[in-house]
C-alpha positions in Angstrom: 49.1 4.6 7.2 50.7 2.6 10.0 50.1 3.6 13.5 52.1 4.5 16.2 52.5 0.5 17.6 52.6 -0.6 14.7 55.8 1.3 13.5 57.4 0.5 16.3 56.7 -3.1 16.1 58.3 -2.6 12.6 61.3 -0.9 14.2 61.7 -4.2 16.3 61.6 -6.6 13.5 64.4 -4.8 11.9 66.6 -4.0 15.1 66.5 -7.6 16.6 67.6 -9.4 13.0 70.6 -6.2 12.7 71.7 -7.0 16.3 71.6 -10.7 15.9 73.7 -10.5 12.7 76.0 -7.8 14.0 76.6 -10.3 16.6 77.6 -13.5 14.9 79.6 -11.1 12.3 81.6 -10.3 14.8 81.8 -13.4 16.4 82.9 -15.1 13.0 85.3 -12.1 12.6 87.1 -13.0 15.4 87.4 -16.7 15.6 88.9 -16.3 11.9 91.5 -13.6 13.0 92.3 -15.4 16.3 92.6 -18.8 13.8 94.8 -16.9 10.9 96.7 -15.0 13.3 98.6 -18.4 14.4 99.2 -19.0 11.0 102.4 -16.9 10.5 103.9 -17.6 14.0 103.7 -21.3 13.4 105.2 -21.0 9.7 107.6 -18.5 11.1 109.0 -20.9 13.4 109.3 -23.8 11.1 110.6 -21.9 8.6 113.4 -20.7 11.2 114.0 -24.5 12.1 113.9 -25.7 8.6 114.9 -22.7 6.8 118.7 -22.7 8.2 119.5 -26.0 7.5 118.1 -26.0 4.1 119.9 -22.9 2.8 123.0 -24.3 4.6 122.7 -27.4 2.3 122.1 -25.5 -0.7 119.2 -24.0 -3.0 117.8 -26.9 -4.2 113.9 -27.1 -6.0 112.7 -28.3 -2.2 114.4 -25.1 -0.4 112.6 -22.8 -3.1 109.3 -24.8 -3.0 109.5 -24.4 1.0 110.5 -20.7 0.7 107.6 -20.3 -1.6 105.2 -22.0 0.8 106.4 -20.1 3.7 106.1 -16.5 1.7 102.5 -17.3 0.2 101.3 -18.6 3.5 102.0 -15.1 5.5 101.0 -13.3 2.8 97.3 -14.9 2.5 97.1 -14.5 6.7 98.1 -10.9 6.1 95.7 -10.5 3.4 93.0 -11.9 6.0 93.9 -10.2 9.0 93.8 -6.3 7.1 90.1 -5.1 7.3 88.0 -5.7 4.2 85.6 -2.3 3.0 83.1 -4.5 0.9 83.4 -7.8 3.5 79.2 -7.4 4.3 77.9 -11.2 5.3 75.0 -9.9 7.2 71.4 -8.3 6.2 70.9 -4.6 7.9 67.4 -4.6 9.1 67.9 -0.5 8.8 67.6 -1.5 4.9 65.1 -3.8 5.4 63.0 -1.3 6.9 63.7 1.6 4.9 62.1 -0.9 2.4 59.2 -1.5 4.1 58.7 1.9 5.2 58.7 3.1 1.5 56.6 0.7 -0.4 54.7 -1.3 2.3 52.0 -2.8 0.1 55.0 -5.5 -0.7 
């Protein structure tokens, strides 16, 4: 049976690992919202500049190719930017030491 120092030396070792990974998740979260989240306001503004004179000319194959590129590029941003249930990158030390706690001759 562990002792009382012990435990909470075990309750360290699995908060500072959850903390540091909560940390950098979010950190990575954020620099790859802030990076997609240019993505349809630059496409939307070429696609304003381009798009006019292009349909003005005609649908041609490159009009519909650009349109295409325009609609799947806002769409994969979008599906980016909405919040992900099952997007986990990072170990919970919680788990870890529900694990540990249970079986600790492992």
């Amino acid at each position: 049976m562990a002792t009382k120092d012990e435990s909470d030396s075990l309750e360290r070792l699995a908060y500072r690992p959850s903390l540091s990974a909560l940390r950098h998740q979010e950190t990575s979260l954020t620099e790859l919202r802030e990076r997609t989240g240019t993505l349809p306001a630059a496409s939307s503004i070429v696609a304003s500049f381009l798009g006019a004179r292009a349909v003005d000319n005609g649908l041609r194959a490159l009009t519909v190719l650009g349109l295409l590129a325009f609609v799947l590029s806002v769409l994969s941003s979008v599906y980016v930017l909405f919040p992900k249930v099952r997007f986990v990158f990072a170990l919970r030390g919680s788990v870890l030491f529900e694990e540990e706690v249970t079986d600790p001759a492992d």
